[in-house]
MINU-216161 format. One line per 8 residues: for each residue x, y, z of C-alpha. Coordinates in pm, whole numbers, padded with zeros to 5 digits. Example, Ala and Ser with C-alpha at 12.3 -4.5 7.8 and 13.67 -1.06 7.14 Angstrom:
<pts>
01230:-00450:00780 | 01367:-00106:00714
</pts>
This chain:
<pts>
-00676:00804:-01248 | -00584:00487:-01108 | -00292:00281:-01262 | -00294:-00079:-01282 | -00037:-00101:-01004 | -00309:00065:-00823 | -00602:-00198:-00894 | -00396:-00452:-00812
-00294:-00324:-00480 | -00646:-00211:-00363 | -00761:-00633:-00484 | -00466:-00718:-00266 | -00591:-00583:00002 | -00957:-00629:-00045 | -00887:-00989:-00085 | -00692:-01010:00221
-00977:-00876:00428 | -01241:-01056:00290 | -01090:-01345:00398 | -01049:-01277:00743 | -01375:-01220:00746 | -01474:-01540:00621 | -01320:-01725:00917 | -01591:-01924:01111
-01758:-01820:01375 | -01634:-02075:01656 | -01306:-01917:01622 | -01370:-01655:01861 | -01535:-01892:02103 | -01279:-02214:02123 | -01083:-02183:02428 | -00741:-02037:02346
-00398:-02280:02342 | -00163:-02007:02346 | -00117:-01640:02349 | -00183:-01415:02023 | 00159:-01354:01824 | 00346:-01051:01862 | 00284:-00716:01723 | 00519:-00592:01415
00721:-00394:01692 | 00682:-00618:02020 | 00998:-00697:02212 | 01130:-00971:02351 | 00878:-01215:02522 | 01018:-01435:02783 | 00669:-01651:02837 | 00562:-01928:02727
00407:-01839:02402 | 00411:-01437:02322 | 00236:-01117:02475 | -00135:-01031:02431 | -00235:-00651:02500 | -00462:-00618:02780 | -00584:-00325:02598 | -00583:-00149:02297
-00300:00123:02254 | -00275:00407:02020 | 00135:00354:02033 | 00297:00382:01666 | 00467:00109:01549 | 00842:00147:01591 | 00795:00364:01907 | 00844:00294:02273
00665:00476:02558 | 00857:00531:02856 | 00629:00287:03054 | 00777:00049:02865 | 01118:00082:02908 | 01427:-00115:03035 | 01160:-00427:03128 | 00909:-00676:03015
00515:-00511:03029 | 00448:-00663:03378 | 00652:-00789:03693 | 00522:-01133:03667 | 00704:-01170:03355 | 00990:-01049:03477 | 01007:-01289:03815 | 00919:-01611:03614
01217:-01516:03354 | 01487:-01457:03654 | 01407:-01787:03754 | 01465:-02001:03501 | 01723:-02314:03497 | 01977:-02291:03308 | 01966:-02518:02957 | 01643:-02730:03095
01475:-02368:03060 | 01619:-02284:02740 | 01359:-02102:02553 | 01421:-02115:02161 | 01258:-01830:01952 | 01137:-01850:01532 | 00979:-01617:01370 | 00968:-01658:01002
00868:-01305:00860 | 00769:-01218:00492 | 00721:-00799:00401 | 00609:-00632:00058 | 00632:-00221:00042 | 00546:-00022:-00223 | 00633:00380:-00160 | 00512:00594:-00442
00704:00924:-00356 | 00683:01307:-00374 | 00900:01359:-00691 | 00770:01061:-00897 | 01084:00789:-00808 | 00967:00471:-00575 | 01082:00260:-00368 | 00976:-00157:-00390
01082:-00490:-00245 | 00927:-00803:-00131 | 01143:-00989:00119 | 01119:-01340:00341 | 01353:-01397:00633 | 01289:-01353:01001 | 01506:-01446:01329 | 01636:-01752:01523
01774:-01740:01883 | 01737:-01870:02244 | 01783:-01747:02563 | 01917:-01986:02863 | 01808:-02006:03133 | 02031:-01858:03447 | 02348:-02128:03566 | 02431:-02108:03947
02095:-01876:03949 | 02323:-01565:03895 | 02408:-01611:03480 | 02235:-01662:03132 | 02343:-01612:02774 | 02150:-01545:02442 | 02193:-01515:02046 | 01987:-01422:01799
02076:-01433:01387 | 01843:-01253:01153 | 01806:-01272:00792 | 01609:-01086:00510 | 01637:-01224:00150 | 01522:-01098:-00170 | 01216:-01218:-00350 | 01139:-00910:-00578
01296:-00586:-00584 | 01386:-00374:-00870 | 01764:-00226:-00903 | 01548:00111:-00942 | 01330:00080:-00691 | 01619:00054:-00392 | 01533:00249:-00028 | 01218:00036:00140
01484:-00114:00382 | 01351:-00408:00377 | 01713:-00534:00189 | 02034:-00404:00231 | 02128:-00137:-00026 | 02126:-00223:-00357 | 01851:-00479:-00310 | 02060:-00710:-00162
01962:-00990:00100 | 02158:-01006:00444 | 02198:-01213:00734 | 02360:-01129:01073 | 02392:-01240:01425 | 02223:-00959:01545 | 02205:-01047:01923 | 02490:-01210:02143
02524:-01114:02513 | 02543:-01267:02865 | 02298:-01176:03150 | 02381:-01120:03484 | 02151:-01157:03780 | 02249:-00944:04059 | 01925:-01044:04243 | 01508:-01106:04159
01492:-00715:04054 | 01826:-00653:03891 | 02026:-00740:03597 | 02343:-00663:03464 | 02347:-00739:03057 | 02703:-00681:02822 | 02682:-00797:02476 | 02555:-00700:02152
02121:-00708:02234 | 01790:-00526:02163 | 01673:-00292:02393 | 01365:-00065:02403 | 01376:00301:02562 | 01210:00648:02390 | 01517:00705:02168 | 01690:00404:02165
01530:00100:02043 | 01447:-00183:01787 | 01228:00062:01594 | 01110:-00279:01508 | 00878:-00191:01173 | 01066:-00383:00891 | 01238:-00699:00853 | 01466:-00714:01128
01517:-00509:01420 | 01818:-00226:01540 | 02051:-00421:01801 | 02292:-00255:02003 | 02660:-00363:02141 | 02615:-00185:02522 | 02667:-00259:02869 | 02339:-00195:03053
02154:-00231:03430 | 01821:-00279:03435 | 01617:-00263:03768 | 01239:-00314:03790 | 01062:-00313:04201 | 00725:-00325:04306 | 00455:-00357:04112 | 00251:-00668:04218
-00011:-00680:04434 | -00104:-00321:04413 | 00246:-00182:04513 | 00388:00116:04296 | 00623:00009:04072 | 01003:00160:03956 | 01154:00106:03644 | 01515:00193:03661
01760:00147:03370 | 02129:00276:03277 | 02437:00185:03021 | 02658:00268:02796 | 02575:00208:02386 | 02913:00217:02177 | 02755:00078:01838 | 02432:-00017:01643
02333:-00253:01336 | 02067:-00138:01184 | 01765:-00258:01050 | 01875:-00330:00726 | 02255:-00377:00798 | 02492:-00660:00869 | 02752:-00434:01038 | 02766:-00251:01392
02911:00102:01357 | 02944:00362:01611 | 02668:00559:01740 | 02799:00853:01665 | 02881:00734:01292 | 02487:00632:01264 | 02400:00951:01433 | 02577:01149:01094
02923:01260:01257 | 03167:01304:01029 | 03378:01008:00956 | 03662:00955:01211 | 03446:01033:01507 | 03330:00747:01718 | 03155:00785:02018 | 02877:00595:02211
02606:00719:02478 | 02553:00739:02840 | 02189:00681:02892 | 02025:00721:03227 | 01638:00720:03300 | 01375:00606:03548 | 00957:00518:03541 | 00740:00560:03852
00363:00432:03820 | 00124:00413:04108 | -00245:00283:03976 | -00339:00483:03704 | -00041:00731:03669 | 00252:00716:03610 | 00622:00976:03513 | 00954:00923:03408
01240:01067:03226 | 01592:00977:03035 | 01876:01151:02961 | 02083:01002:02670 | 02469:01212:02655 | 02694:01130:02364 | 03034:01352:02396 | 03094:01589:02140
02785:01466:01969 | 02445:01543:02126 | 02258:01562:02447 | 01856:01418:02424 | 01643:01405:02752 | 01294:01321:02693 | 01023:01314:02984 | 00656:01145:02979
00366:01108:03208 | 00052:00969:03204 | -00278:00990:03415 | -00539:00732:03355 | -00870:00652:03525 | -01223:00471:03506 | -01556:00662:03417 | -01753:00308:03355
-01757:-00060:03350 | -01602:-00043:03000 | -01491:00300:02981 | -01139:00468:03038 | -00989:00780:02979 | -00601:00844:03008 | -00431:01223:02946 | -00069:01177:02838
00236:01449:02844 | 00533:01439:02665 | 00878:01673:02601 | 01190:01635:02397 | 01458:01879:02436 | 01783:01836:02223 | 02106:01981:02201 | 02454:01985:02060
02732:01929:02320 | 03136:01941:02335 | 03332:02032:02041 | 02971:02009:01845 | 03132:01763:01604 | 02800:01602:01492 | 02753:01939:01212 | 03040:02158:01310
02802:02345:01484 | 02590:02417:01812 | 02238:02365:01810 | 01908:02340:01989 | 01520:02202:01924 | 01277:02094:02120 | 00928:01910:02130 | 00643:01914:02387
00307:01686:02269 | -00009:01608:02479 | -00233:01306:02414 | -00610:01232:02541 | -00734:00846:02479 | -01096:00753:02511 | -01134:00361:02554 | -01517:00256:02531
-01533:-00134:02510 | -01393:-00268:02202 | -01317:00091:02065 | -01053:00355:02133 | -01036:00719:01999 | -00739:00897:02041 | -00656:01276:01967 | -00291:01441:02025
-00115:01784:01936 | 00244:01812:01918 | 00475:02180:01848 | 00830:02176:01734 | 01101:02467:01788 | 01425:02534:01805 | 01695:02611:01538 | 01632:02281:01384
01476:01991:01324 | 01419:01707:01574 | 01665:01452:01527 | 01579:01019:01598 | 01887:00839:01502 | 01865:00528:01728 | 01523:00428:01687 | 01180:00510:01608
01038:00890:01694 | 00853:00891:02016 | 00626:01161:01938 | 00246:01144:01931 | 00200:01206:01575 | 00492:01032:01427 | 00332:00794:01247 | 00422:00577:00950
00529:00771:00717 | 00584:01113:00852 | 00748:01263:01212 | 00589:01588:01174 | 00848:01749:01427 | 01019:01951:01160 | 01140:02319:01309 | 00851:02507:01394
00572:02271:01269 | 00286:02184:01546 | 00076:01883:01426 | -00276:01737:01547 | -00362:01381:01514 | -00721:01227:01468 | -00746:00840:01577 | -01017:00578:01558
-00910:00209:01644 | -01163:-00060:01669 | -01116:-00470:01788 | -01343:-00698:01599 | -01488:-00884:01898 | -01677:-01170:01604 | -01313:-01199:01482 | -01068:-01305:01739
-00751:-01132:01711 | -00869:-00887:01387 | -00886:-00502:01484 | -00889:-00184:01248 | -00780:00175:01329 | -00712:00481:01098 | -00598:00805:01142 | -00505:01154:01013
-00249:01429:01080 | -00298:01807:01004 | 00089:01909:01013 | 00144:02294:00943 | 00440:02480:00763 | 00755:02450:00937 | 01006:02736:00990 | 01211:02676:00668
01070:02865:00346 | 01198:02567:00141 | 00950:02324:00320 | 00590:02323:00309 | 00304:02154:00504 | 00227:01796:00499 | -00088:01611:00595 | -00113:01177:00619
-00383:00895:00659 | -00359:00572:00763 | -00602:00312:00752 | -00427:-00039:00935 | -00619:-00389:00954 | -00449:-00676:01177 | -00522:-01021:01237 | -00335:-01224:01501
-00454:-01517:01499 | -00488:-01686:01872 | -00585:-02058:01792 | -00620:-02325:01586 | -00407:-02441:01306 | -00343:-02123:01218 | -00211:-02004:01557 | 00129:-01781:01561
00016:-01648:01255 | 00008:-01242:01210 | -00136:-01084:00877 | -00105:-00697:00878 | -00206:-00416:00581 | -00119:-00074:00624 | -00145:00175:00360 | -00126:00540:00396
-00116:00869:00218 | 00100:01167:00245 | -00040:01546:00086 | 00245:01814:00087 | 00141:02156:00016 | 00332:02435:-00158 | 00393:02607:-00525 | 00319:02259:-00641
00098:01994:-00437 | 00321:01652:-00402 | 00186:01308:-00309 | 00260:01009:-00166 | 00164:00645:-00150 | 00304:00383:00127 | 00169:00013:00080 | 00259:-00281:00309
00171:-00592:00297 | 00305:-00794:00667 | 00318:-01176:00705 | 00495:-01346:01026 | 00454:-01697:01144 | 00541:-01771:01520 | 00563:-02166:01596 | 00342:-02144:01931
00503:-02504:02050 | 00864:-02389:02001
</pts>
């Protein structure tokens, strides 16, 4: 029976769509003034206004693909933003940002907030053509949120608003494909990264190179990255602990990680891998490659591999204990014009569970509420995504995951839809604003079936002049 919490929530959301909807027709035809705002978990842009996909992409928000990693999406972006002059290229970045979630959970409790904030920060450009700097402050503050309804992390614990200077580094130019950056920054890999899905993102205090060569003018292209990572705030903190705290080690034991990785892609393939070491902590490599080609005009398909193997290491002071797990996931995506239909399997094992403390989960069917890479549990996701060509900007997917029981007799089988509606709107007055519903719905099985409910409700507001 539906509550009145319920009602509410579906007219919310009903409401929201309608009047996208409503928006007039010439708004998909009037030539564009600037780029679309960012998506929920974008990185960094270094243009002029923000990033528009070419195409559409299956990738969860909150997760990187290793295509992605260490550099801006394309090699023009990252030649314009090495050449920048000092503070006459100054590029300032707002983003004012306003989140309600409502999670209904498995044993009856819930978690609610409603929160406004967002981020302020610039980027120089490089002095002497060899060095630039950067900050970046963040803040979330409370505008509803129930002392009993703590654990969105959307607010610090206890409800409580925050504000921090996430982001404050120096960038070295060693030439047009290399940079050296120390500081406290955002950075996106597989396993560590912004996991950018609430208010404000995870930033990291690391020293780290990052190489990208080739890729224009039909020229493979490398993507080479490296560093170490000694601490993290995250997404709902104001402090920067170590990463081997944040990882769950036992108080007392600090350590950071050696990453390592590379990206090769040549037309429509493309394979890397990354090895991330933390001493006495745990070892993570994770490898991914994708082949994608042309079977019409408007027509692509793309076959995507993927494998996580994870392991204790050293004195095994992370649980006082060795252990090993494991996860291998293969995607297929179907693009045909405007739509794109995506269906993935992924199969767990070890001794344990997968572990993701740095960032989002990169597996294929982690998705917004659920990881489904439990010990033992294989999963297969179900994807339909559709951009509304009438509406600029608007698009639509939703999605299901069969997971199965996992190896533990305690834990039981879970299955979750989503259903996500976006509107990023590209022009007019309303341009650099991004509205975004998501709403899904988790089933576990067992002696007793268990639901739950996840609501969002997503409002950010880029300037597109600043």
């Amino acid at each position: 029976m539906k509550t009145r919490r319920d009602e509410a929530r579906i007219a919310l959301a009903v409401a929201c769509v309608a009047c996208a909807l409503a928006m007039p027709a010439h708004a998909q035809t009037t030539p564009a003034q600037g780029a679309a705002p960012p998506q929920a978990d974008a990185a960094d842009e270094t243009e002029d206004d923000v990033y528009v996909p070419s195409e559409p992409t299956s990738t969860e928000q909150g997760a990187t693909r290793m295509n992605e990693a260490f550099a801006p999406r394309d090699r023009a972006q990252w030649i314009r933003d090495t050449r920048r002059k000092a503070f006459q290229d100054t590029k300032w970045d707002l983003q004012v940002r306003s989140f309600y979630l409502d999670r209904e959970k498995y044993d009856d409790t819930a978690s609610e907030a409603w929160a406004l904030g967002g981020s302020v920060g610039f980027k120089t450009g490089y002095f002497r053509e060899r060095f630039a700097f950067g900050a970046t402050g963040y803040t979330s503050q409370k505008l509803f949120g129930p002392e009993d309804r703590d654990g969105t992390l959307l607010l610090a614990p206890g409800q409580e608003g925050y504000t921090v200077l996430g982001e404050v580094y120096g960038e070295f130019l060693i030439n047009e494909d290399s940079r050296l950056t120390l500081g406290r920054r955002g950075i996106d890999t597989p396993y560590i990264n912004r996991n950018d899905a609430r208010m404000t993102p995870n930033t990291f205090q690391a020293v780290l190179f990052q190489g990208l060569y080739g890729g224009d003018e039909g020229r493979p292209e490398w993507r080479v990255g490296g560093g170490y990572f000694d601490k993290i705030k995250e997404r709902n903190s104001e402090d920067f602990v170590s990463m081997a705290r944040d990882a769950g080690a036992p108080a007392g034991v600090e350590r950071g990680v050696y990453a390592l990785g590379a990206n090769f892609k040549s037309g429509g393939f493309s394979f890397g891998a990354i090895d991330y070491y933390s001493d006495d902590i745990i070892n993570i490599f994770y490898a991914e490659g994708k082949y994608g080609f042309s079977l019409a005009e408007k027509t692509r398909l793309a076959f995507t591999l993927q494998y996580s193997d994870q392991t204790s290491v050293g004195d095994d002071r992370l649980r006082g204990t060795d252990f090993a797990s494991d996860q291998w996931g293969a995607k297929a995506e179907l693009t045909q014009g405007a739509a794109l239909f995506t269906a993935a399997y992924t199969r767990a094992g070890g001794d344990t569970n997968m572990q993701n403390p740095w960032s989002g989960y990169p597996g294929f069917t982690s998705v917004q509420v659920e990881d489904f890479n439990r010990d033992g549990e294989s999963a297969w996701l179900l994807r339909a995504g559709y951009t509304f060509p009438w509406i600029k900007g608007a698009s639509v997917y939703a999605l299901y995951v069969d997971g199965s029981d996992p190896q533990s007799p305690t834990e039981y089988a879970k299955d979750e839809y989503n259903v996500n509606f976006q509107w990023a709107v590209a022009d007019g007055f309303l341009q650099g604003l991004l509205v975004r519903l998501r709403y899904s719905h988790v089933r576990q099985e067992g002696p007793i079936e268990w639901d739950l409910d996840d609501f969002r409700l997503m409002i950010f507001y880029d300037p597109p002049r600043l």
